[in-house]
C-alpha positions in Angstrom: 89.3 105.7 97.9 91.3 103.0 99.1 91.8 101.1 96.0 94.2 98.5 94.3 96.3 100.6 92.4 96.5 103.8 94.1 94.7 105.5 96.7 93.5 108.9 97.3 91.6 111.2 100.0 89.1 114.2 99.9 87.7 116.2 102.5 84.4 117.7 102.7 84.0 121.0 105.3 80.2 121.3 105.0 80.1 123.4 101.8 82.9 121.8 99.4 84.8 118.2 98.6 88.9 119.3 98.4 90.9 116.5 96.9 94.0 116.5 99.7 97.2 116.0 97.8 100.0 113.8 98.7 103.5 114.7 100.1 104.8 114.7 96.3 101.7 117.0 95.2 99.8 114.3 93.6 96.0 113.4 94.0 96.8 109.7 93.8 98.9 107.5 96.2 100.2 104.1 95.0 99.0 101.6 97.5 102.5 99.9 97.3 104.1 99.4 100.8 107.7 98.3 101.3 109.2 96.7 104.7 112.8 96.7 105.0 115.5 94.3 106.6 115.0 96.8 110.2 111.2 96.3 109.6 110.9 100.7 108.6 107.7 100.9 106.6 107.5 103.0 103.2 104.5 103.9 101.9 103.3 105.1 98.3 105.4 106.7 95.9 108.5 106.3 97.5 107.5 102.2 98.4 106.7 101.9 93.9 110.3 102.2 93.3 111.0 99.3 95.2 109.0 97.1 92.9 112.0 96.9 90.8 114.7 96.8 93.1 113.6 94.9 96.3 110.3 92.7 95.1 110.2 90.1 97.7 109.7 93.3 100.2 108.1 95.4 98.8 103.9 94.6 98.2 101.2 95.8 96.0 97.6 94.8 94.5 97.0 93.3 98.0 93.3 94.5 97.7 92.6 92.0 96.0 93.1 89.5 99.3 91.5 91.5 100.9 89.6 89.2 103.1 91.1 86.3 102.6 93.3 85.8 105.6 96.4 85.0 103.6 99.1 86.9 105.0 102.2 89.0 102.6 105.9 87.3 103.6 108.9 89.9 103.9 111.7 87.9 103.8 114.1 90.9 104.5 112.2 91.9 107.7 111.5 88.1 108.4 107.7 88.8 108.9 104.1 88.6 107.5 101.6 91.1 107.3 98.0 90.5 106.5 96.1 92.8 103.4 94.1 94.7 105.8 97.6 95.6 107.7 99.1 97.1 104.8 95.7 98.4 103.4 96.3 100.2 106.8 99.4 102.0 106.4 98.0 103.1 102.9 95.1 104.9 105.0 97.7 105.9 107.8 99.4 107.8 105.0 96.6 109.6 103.8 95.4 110.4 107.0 98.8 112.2 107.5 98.8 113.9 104.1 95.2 115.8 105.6 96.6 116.5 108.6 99.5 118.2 106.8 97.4 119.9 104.4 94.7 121.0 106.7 96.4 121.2 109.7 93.6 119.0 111.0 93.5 115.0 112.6 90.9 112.9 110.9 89.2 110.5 113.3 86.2 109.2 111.1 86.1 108.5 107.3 84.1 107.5 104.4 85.7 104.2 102.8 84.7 103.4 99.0 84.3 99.1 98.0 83.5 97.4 95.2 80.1 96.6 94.9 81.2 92.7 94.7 82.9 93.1 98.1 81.2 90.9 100.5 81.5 90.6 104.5 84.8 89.3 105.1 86.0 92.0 102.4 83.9 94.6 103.6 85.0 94.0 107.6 88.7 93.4 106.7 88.1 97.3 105.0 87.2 98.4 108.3 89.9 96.8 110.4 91.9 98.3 108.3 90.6 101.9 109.1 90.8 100.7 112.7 94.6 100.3 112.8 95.2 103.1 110.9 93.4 105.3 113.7 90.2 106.1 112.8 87.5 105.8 115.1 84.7 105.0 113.2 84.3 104.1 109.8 81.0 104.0 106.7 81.4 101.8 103.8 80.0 103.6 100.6 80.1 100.7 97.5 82.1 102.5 94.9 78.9 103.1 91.9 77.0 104.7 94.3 79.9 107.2 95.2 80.3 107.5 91.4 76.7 108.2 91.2 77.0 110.6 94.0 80.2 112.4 92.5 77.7 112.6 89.0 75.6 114.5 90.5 73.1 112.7 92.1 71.1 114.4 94.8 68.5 112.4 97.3 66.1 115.7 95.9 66.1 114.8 92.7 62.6 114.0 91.5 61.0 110.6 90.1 62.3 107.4 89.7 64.9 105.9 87.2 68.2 104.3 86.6 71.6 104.7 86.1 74.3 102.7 84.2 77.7 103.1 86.3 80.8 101.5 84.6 84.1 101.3 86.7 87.4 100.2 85.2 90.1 100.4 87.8 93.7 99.3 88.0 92.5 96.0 88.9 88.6 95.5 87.4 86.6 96.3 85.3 83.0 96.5 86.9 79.3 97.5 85.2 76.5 97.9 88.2 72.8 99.0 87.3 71.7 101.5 89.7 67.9 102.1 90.6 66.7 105.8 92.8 63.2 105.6 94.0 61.7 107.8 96.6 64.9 109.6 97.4 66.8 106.1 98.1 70.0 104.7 95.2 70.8 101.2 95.0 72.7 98.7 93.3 70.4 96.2 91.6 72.8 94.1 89.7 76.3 94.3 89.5 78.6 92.4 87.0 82.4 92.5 86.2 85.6 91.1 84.9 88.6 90.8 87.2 91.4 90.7 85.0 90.6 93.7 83.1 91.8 96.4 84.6 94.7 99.0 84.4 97.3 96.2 85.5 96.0 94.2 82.5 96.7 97.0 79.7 100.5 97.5 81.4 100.9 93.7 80.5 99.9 94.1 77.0 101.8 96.7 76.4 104.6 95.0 78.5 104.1 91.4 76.7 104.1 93.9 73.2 107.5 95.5 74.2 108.8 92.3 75.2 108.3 91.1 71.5 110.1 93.2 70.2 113.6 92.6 72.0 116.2 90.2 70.6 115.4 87.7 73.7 111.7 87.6 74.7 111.5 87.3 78.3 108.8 85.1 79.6 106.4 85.7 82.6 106.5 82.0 83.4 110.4 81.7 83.3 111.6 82.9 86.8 115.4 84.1 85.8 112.9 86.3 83.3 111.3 87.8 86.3 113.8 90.7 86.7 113.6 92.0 83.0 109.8 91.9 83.0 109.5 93.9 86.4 111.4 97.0 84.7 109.3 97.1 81.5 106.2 96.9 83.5 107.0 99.9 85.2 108.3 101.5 82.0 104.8 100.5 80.2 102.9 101.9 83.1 104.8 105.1 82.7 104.2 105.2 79.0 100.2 103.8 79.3 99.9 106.9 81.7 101.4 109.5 79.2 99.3 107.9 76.2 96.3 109.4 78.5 97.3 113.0 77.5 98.8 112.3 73.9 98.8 109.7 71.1 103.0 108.4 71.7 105.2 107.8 74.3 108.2 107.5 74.7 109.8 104.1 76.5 112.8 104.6 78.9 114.6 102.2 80.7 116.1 103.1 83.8 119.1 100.5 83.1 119.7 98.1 80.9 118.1 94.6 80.2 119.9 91.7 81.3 118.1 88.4 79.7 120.0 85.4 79.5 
């Protein structure tokens, strides 16, 4: 699952799916990547707290350009790096986190897209599992792996639909789903793509930030410092409110709006 937010890796042996966990013990992976002034590359957790301290180098959400050709400055490193590169050390990563869990090396994989991914998405997905080592590569659009992890089975018998909804750190998607004579398919897909996980951390960031003395404002750049660290602090806090009705808001350091 290679996805805008964070990214994550399962292995299947024939008889059962593991979920491979991360150098830190986490399922998930951020899909943050950070280039330094030496050009070392940092990947994941450690790369997210970056975000705050070194912006300009460090990159995220770059799924979403996915495709597009534009390439991701690092000033500090004086270079560019195009989405699939980066989507590519994200995969690198995992790839290392199964071979240090299973003690095994990974040479093909199973890649989930969105179901409004097109061609030049869809082959800049698979460049980036070529630079990140793998020799061969399947595309799975995401609501038919949903459908799959549901409990879907190619025996199941007679026709009918399914209803998959999706909301991910960047999108919220709805695709209609249609299994006839063994086969599943996507027969219409629809979607919003600013409504996603990154969108609830801005209204709870935008909320916090009405509450200080000096509101800091996304479109002011001397603002853009301030507004980076209560992000992060609303993510932290929209992640607890998963498992519990409050959380609690903690800054790292203090605010400094002028």
């Amino acid at each position: 699952d290679l996805g805008a937010t964070n990214s994550a890796a399962a292995v299947f042996d024939g008889e059962r799916v593991s979920v491979v966990r991360n150098a830190q013990g986490a399922t998930v992976t951020p899909s943050v990547v950070r280039l330094d002034k030496q050009a070392r590359i940092t990947v994941g957790t450690r790369a997210r707290r970056f975000l705050e301290q070194d912006p300009a180098n460090t990159a995220a959400e770059f799924k979403r350009l996915m495709g597009t050709g534009k390439a991701i400055e690092f000033p500090g490193a004086g270079t560019t790096r195009k989405p699939e590169e980066l989507s590519a050390e994200v995969l690198k990563a995992l790839r290392q986190d199964i071979t240090d869990q299973l003690g095994v090396t990974v040479e093909r994989c199973v890649i989930s897209v969105p179901a409004l991914f097109e061609l030049p998405q869809s082959a800049a997905t698979s460049e980036a599992a070529r630079l990140a080592g793998f020799s061969r590569v399947e595309l799975l659009q995401e609501p038919i792996a949903s459908a799959l992890a549901a409990g879907w089975r190619a025996d199941d018998d007679g026709a009918g639909t399914w209803l998959v909804f999706d909301l991910g750190g960047g999108t919220f998607d709805a695709s209609l789903l249609e299994t006839r004579d063994g086969l599943l398919r996507v027969v219409g897909h629809e979607g919003g793509n600013f409504l996603g996980g990154r969108d609830f951390d801005w209204v709870i960031t935008e909320h916090l930030a009405s509450r200080l003395s000096v509101v800091p404002r996304r479109n002011n750049p001397e603002h853009a410092s301030a507004l980076r660290a209560l992000r992060l602090a609303a993510e932290d806090a929209k992640i607890e409110l998963s498992r519990g009705d409050k959380a609690q808001v903690t800054l790292a350091q203090p605010l400094s709006i002028d």
